[in-house]
N, C-alpha and C positions, 0 to 999 in steps of 0.2 A: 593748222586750222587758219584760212582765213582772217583776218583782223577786222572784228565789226565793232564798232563804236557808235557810241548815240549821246541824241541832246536831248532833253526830255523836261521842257517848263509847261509848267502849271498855268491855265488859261485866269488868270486873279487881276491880268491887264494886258497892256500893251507891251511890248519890247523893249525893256529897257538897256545901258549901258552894261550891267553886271550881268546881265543874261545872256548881251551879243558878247560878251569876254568869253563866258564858256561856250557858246556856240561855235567861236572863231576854233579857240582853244581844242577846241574837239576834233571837228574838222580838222583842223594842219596835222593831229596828229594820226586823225585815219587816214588822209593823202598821203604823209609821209610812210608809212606803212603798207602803203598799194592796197589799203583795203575797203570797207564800206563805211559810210557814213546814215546812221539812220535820225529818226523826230522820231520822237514817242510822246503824244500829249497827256499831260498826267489830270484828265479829267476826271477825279473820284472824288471831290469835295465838293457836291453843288453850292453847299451853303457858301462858299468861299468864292465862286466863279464869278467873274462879271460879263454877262453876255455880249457875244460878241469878241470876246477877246482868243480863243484858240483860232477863230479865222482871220482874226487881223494879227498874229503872228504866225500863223502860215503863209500870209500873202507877203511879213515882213521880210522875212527871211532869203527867198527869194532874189530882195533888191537888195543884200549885199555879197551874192555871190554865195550863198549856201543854201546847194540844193539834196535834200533828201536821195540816197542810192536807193530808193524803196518807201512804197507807201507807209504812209503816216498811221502808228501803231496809236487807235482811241482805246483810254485804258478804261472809259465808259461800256465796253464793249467788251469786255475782258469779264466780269463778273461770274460766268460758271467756273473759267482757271482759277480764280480766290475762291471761290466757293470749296470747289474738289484740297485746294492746300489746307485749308481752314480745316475742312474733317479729315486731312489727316492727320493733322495735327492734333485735333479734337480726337481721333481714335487710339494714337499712342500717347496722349497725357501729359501731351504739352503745353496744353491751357487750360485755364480754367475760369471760369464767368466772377463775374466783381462789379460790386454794387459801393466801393467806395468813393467818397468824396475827397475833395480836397482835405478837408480838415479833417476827418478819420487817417489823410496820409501827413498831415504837420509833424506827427515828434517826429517822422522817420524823415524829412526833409524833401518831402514831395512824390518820395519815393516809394515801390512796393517790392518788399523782399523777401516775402513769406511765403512764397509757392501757392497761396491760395486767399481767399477775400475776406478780410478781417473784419469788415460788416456785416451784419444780416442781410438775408436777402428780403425785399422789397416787393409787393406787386406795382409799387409805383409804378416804376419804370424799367425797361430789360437792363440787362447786366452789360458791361464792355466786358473783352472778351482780352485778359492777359498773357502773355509767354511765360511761362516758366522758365528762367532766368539762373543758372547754378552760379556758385560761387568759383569763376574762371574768369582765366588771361585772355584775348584775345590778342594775337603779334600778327600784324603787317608790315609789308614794307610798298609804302607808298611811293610810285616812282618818280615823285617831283617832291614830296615833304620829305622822305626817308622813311628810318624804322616807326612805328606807331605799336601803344601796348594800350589794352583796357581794360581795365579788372570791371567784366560786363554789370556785374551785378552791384557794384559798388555804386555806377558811372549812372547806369540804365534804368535798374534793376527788371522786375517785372512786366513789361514795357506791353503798351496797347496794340494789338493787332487788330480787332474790329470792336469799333467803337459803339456808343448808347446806341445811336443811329440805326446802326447797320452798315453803316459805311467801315469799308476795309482801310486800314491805317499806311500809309506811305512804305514803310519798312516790309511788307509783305507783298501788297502790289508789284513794289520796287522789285524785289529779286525772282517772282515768279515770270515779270516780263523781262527782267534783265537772261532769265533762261531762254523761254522760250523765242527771243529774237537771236538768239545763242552768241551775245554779247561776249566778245573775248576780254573788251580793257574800258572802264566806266571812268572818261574824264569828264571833271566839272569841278563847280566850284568850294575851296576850303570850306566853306560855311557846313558843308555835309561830310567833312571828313569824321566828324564826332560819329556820323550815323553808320559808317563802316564796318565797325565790330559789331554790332545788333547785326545789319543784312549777313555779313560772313556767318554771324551764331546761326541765323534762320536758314540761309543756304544748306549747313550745315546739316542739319535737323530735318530739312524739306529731302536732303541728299541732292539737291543741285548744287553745279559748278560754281565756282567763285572766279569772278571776271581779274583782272590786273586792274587795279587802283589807280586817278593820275589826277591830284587835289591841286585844280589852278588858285593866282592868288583872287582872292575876294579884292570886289573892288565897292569902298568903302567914302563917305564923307569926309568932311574936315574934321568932324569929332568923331571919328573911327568906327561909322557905326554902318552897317551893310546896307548897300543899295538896294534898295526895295521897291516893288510897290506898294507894299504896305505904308511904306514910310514914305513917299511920295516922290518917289524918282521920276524922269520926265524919260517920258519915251521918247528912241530912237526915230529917225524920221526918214524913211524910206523912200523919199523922194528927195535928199541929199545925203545918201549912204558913207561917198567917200569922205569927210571930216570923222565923222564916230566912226567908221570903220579903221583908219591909219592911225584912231586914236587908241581904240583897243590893241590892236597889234603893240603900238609904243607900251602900253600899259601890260602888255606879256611880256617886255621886252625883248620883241623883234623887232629887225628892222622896217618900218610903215613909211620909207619915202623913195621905194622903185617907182621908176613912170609907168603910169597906168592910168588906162581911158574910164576904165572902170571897176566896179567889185570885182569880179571874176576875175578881169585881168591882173589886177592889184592881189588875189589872192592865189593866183598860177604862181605870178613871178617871188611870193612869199613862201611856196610850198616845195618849190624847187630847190630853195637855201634853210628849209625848216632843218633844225636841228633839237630836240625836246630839251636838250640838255642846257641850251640857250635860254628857256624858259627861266622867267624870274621865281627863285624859291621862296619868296615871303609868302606867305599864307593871306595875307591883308595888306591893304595899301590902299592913299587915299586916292583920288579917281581927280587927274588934273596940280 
């Protein structure tokens, strides 16, 4: 099969350095592999979007040399494929609706392990809608961390799939498009290796395929704390690519100083010598 790989950030702002890490990251390792490269924008939180921002990271993009093998998958636009997962999941009784709060989950430590919702139900307001979660291992082997195990139910437990809202939860979105783009190998960044053993459980349960894992390192502050936009990280600047871009490569540790006039070129003559295994194995590391 084919090797399709994809990058998929969440429109919450501009482009920042730990986003272009896993966009590069991604990319060198679908060109090393003679295969596609895809953008999937993960527009399913309105509450959380800042307008404007999944077009001014498609227009970033572009200016350092990474360009989409294939239009731009809106997960906006996806809603009847979560719908049709959700009841089947709803038909074989694998969820169930839950009206607790945080403090109804305190003594168990934030967690739900019960198979079902240990509050009353409410007409306040509708239910979230949890996974039934068994008491299992999940083992990967992640091709840049290594082995990975999760005792799902310990870690996770009964985890949200579609929220108060209505809005569908990351972890279900995630794997229904990760199929149906038929996603062979999901690089990106450590911060989401936690979230691997829940998508492999739900893959599992949905009966879709489970892609090849490749957790690059998180690029991180001086107090070790992930680059964000949340936490105010300064976007990339698209109109002087080549500094952050030789800066991310240094920071996967490859080599970021062939001559080259521009992104693309700088990213030819890097794809040519890409080796994954060259890839730096720390999971975090500070940025500079």
């Amino acid at each position: 099969m084919t090797y399709r790989g994809r990058f998929a950030p969440s429109p919450t702002g501009p482009l920042h350095f730990g986003s272009l890490v896993a966009a590069v990251g991604s990319w060198l390792c679908a060109r090393q592999a003679g295969g596609q490269w895809l953008v999937r924008m993960e527009d399913i939180d309105p509450p959380r979007e800042v307008p404007g921002s999944a077009r001014d990271i498609l227009a970033t993009l572009p200016a350092f040399g990474l360009v989409a093998d294939g239009p731009v998958l809106f997960q906006s636009t996806r809603r009847a494929a979560y719908d049709a997962a959700f009841e089947q999941l709803r038909a074989a009784g694998e969820v169930f609706p839950c009206w607790c709060s945080r403090s109804d989950l305190a003594a168990t430590g934030g967690l739900h392990r019960d198979g079902h919702c240990i509050a009353p139900p409410t007409d306040d307001r509708p239910p979230a809608w949890r996974l039934r979660v068994p008491d299992a291992e999940i083992a990967f082997d992640d091709a840049l961390q290594g082995p990975q195990r999760q005792n799902l139910r310990e870690v996770a437990g009964d985890f949200v799939i579609r929220r108060v809202e209505g809005y569908y939860a990351y972890q279900l979105a995630c794997v229904v498009d990760d199929a149906f783009q038929d996603i062979t190998e999901v690089a990106r960044g450590a911060d989401l290796l936690d979230s691997t053993p829940r998508q492999i459980h739900l893959q599992r349960v949905l009966g879709l395929p489970t892609p090849t894992y490749l957790h690059l390192p998180l690029a991180c502050d001086a107090e070790g704390r992930k680059l964000s936009k949340s936490a105010g990280a300064g976007a990339v600047d698209p109109a002087d690519p080549m500094p952050a871009l030789r800066r991310a490569l240094a920071f996967l540790g490859l080599p970021h100083d062939p001559p080259a006039a521009t992104p693309a070129e700088l990213l030819s003559a890097t794809s040519r010598c890409f080796n994954r295994n060259d890839l730096a194995r720390r999971s975090s590391h500070p940025d500079g």
